[in-house]
N, C-alpha and C positions, 0 to 999 in steps of 0.2 A: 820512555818509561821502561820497555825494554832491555836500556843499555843498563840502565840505573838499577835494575833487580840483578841481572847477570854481574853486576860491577860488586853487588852486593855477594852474591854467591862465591863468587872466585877469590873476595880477599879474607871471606873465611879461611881458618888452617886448622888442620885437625892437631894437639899436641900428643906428643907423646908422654912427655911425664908432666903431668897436668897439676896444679896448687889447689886447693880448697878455694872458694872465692871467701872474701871479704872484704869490710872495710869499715866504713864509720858506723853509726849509731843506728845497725840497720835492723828493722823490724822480725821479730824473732833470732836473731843471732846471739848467742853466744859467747864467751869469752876462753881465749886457750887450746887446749886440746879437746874440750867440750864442745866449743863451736866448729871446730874443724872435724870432729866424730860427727856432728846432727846437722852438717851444711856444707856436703862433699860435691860443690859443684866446679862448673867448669867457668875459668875468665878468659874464652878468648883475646888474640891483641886487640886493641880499638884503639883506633889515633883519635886525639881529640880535634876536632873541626874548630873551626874560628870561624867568625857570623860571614866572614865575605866567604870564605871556603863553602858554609851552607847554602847563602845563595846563590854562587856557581854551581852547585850542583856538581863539587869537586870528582867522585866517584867517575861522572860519566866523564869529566874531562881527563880524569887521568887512561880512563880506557881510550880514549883517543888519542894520546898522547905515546900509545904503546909502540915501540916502532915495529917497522914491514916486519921483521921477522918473529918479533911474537904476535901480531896476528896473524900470519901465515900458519904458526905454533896453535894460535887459539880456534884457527878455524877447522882443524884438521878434528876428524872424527873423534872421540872420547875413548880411546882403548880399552879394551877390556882388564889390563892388567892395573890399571892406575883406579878402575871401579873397584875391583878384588883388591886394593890395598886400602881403600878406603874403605870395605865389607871388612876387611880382617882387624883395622884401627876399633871397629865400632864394638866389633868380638872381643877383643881385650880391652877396651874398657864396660861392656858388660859385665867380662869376668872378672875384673879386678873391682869392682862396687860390688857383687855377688860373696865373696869372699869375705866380707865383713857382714856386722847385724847396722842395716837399713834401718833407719830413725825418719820416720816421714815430719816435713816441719808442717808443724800445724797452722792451718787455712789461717791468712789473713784475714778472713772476713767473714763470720760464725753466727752461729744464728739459735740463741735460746739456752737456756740454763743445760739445754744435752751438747751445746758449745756442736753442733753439725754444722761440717765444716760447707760452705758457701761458695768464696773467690780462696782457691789455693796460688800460690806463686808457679810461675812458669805455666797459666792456663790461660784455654779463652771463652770468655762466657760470652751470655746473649739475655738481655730483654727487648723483649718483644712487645707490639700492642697496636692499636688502633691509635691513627690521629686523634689528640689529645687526652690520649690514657695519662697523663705525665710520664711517660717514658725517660724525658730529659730530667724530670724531677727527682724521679730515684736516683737516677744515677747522680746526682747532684749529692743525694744523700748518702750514699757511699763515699762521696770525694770525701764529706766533709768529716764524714767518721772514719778515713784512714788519715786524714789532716787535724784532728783533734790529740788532745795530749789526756784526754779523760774518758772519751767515748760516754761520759755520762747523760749527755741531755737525749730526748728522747729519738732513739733512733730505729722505733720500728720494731722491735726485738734482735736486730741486727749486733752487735759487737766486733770488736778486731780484739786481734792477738796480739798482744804486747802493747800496752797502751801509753810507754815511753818511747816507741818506738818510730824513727823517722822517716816515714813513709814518704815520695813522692811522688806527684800526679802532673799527669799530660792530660788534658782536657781538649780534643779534637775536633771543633764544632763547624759543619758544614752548612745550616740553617740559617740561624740569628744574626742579624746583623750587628756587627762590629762596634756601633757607638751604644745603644742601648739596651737591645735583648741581652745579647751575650755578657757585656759587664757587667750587667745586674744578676746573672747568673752565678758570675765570678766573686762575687759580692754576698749572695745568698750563702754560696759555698763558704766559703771567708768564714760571715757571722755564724753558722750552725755550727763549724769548729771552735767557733770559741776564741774567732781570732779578731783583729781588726777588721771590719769589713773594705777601708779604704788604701790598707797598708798590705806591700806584697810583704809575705814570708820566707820568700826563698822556695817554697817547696812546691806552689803549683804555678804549672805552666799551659797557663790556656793558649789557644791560638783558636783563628778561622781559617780556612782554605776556602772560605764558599766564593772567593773570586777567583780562585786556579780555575784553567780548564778541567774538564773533567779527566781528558787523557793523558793531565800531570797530575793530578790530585793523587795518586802515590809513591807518585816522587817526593811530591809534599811532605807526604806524611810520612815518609820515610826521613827525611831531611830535618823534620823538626825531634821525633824520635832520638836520634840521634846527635842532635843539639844537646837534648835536654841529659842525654846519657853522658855527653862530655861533659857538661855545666859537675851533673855528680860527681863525675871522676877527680874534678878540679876540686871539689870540696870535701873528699877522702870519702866520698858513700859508696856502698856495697853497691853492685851492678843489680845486683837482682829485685831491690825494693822498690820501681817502678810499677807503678800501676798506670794503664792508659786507657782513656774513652775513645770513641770513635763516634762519633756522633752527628748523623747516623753512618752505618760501613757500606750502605748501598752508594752514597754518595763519593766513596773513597776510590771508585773505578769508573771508567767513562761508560759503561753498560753495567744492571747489575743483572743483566740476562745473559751477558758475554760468556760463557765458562774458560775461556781463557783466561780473561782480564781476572775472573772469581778466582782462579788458581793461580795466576802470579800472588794476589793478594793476601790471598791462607797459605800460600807457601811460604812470604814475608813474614806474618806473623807469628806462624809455625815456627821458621825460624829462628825470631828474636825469643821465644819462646825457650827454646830447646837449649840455645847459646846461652843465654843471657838470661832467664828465668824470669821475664817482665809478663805479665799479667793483664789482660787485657777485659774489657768490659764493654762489647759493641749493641749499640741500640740500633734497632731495624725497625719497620712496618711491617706491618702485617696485610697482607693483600685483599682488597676488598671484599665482603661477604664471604672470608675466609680469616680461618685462624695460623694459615701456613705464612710462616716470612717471609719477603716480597723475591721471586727471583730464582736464580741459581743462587746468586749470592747467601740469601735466609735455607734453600738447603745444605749449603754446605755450611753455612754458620753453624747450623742444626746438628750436621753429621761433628763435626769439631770443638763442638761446646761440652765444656768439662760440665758446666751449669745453665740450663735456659731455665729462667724468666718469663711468663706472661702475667702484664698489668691491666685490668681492664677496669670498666665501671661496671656494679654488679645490675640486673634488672629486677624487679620487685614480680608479687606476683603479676600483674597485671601486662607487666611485660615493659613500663618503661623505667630507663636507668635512675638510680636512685644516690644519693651521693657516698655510697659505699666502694672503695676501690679495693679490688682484691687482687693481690699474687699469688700465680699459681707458680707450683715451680714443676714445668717439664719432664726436667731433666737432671738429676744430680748423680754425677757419677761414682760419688764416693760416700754415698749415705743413703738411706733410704728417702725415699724424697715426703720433706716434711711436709704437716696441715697447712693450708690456703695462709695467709694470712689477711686482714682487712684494716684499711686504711682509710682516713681523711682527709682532704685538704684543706689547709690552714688557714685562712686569710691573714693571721695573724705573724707566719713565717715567711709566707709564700711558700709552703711548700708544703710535705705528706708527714703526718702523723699518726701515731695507731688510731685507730679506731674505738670509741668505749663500748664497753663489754655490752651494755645496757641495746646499745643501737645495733650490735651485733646478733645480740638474742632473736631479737623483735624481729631483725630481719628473715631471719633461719626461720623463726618458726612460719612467719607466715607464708615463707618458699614452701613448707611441709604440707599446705591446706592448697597447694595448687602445683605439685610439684610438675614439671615439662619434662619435656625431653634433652634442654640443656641440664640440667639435672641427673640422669639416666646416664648420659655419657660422662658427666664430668664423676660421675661415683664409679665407673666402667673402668674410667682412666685413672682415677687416685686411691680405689682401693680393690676393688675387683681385682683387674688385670696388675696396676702397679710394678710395671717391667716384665711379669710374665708372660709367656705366649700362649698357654692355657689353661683354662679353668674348667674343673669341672659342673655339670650346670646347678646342680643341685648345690653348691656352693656358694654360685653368683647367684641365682635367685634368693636364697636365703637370706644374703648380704645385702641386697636390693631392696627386702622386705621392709631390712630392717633400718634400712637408711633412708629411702625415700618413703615406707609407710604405704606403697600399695598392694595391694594380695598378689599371689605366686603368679595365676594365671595370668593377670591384667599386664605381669611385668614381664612374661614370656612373649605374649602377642606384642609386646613393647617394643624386645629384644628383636623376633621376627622380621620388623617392621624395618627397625634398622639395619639386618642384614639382605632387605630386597631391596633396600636402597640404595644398599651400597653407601651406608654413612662413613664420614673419615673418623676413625678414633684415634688420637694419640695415644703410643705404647712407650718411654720413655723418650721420647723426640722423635718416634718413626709415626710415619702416617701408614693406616691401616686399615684393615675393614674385615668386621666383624661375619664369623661364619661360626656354621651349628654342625657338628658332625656324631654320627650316632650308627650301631652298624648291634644285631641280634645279642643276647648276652655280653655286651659291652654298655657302660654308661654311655650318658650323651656329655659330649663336654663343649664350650664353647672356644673355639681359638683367631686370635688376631695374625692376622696373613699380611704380609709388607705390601703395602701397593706398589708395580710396577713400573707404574706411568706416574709422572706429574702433568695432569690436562689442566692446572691453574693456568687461568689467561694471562697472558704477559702485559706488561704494562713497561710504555715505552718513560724511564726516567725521567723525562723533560714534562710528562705528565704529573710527578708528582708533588703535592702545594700540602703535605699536613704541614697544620700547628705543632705547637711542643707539646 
């Protein structure tokens, strides 16, 4: 795996006088010097593979294939001069994109008549959740609304950009087996676009790895990635409108407690990202009697994610789940991050639908007549605090009052409670914990402080058996 990422890194080339990328019927582009003004990216070389080249695992064989004296060349230290030419490449194309007026392409994947943007291209997002939150379901529902030519049927509040636009997807399933989970999936996906459910269309390209070992399984995914990116090049599409799942990304390294293995595999991503402007969308667990993603792997997703995701089911007052499924969003790095959303499942699509207003109400209020303390934090985390690192308290209380309905005092001894606990509050994807500071003629304000330590217990891989 090793060779396979170094094989990868070495036959990138930095250009010097670099083309706009383009090419067929690609989702948000342009036409002429319009498209080349609002889509100034970069197309490195890429040779295209052939199916025996992919399953030789061509890259690693040609690094073997290098004679003694360029490995003797390869093995020798990294100079410092060859770092500072590739420091001073990076400087002049900073300043040569600075130089003009910067046109951001609007997010793929948007959410609500304020069109905030969701999956932007060249990003990597995260949904998170509990064994069978549907985690694979949403994501299901985004295949099928970058694979629609309408985006009309109901898709959550969700929308894409450019709705003629020819989006393709890599669908990367480590779970479901092969003959009937996953092709019913591929199928689900299919019919919610609007397409044949038994006819392929060319544009999405599922696979399983869940028989690779684990310490090829990014070989894999690097191998079929890269399939699918020749398959476009072969049929004149833009490099960049690749959308990929990874489902799930803890499964895509042979430990997801490794931090090695975690960093070859975000630096692969990173990567095809930065090159290549492909788009990725990884679903994780979430670790037991915890809201944090399983691993090193879910913090670094965490620290890396342009957009996290949590899907959960909601709990009523009494405390058990109720068939309301709600997204929260984390983490959005380019909008402020919107209201929950709630959702149902369908038996009728197999899959997630809004939720009606009616069931929605009935639910809220009656959270109001017993509100908890998941309550208390999730209002900490999505309007109090909401990316800040302080508030002042007369503030947060106020807002407390007026959202969960209990008096000042009740919600201070609240607040206290959870700062001798040491509760974790989410602060835009950082874990944190709540403290009170107050000092003579100064207000008291409340501020979230990064936790230090992850003391989550580790959980050895070969342990883990969720459902979808």
């Amino acid at each position: 795996m090793l060779a396979a990422i170094a094989g990868f890194n070495k036959n990138k080339k930095m250009e010097q006088n670099t083309q706009p990328a383009y090419g067929g019927s690609g989702a948000g582009q342009q036409s002429g010097n319009e498209m080349q003004d609002k889509d100034r990216g970069f197309s490195p070389p890429f040779k295209s593979l052939t199916p025996v080249e992919i399953a030789k695992d061509v890259h690693s064989e040609r690094e073997v294939e290098k004679t003694s004296e360029q490995q003797s060349i390869a093995e020798k230290p990294t100079e410092p001069q060859s770092i500072l030419e590739k420091l001073k490449a990076s400087y002049q194309r900073i300043l040569r994109f600075a130089e003009s007026n910067i046109v951001f392409t609007p997010a793929w994947v948007q959410l609500g008549p304020e069109n905030t943007p969701i999956f932007s291209k060249g990003t990597i997002n995260v949904v998170q959740g509990k064994p069978g939150s549907h985690k694979s379901r949403v994501s299901e529902m985004f295949c099928s609304l970058l694979l629609s030519k309408t985006g009309k049927v109901d898709f959550c509040e969700f929308h894409k950009y450019n709705h003629g636009g020819d989006y393709y997807v890599a669908y990367i399933d480590t779970e479901r087996n092969s003959k009937e989970h996953f092709p019913s999936a591929v199928q689900r996906i299919r019919e919610r676009a609007g397409l044949d459910r038994m006819e392929d269309n060319g544009r999405l390209y599922p696979v399983s790895i869940k028989d690779h070992d684990r310490a090829n399984r990014l070989d894999a995914v690097k191998a079929w990635i890269e399939h699918v990116r020749s398959e476009m090049k072969s049929k004149g599409v833009s490099d960049w409108n690749l959308f990929v799942v990874l489902d799930v990304v803890t499964d895509c390294t042979g430990s997801f407690n490794n931090e090695t293995q975690t960093m070859l595999l975000f630096d692969y991503l990173g990567n095809l990202c930065e090159e290549h402007n492909v788009t990725f969308l990884l679903v994780i667990h979430e670790n037991p009697g915890s809201e944090k993603a399983r691993g090193h792997a879910g913090t670094e997703a965490m620290n890396k994610a342009d957009c996290q995701i949590q899907i959960s089911y909601e709990s009523g007052s009494n405390g058990e789940e109720t068939d309301l499924i709600k997204i929260r969003f984390l983490k959005t790095r380019n909008a402020a991050k919107p209201k929950p959303l709630f959702l149902k499942y369908s038996k009728e699509i197999n899959g997630l639908v809004t939720a009606d207003p009616e069931s929605v109400a009935d639910h809220m209020e009656s959270r109001k007549k017993d509100t908890g303390e998941n309550d208390l934090i999730e209002v900490l985390e999505d309007v109090v605090f909401n990316g800040k690192d302080e508030v002042p308290q007369k503030e947060a209380v106020d807002t407390l009052k007026e959202k969960i309905g209990k008096s000042g005092n009740t919600i201070k001894a609240n607040l206290d409670n959870l700062i001798n606990r040491g509760v974790t509050i989410n602060n835009n994807g950082k874990k944190c914990q709540l403290t009170k500071e107050g000092s003579p003629g100064k207000p008291t304000v409340y501020r979230l402080v990064a936790q230090q330590n992850d003391t989550t217990q580790k959980i050895d891989p070969q342990d883990e058996q969720p459902p979808i």
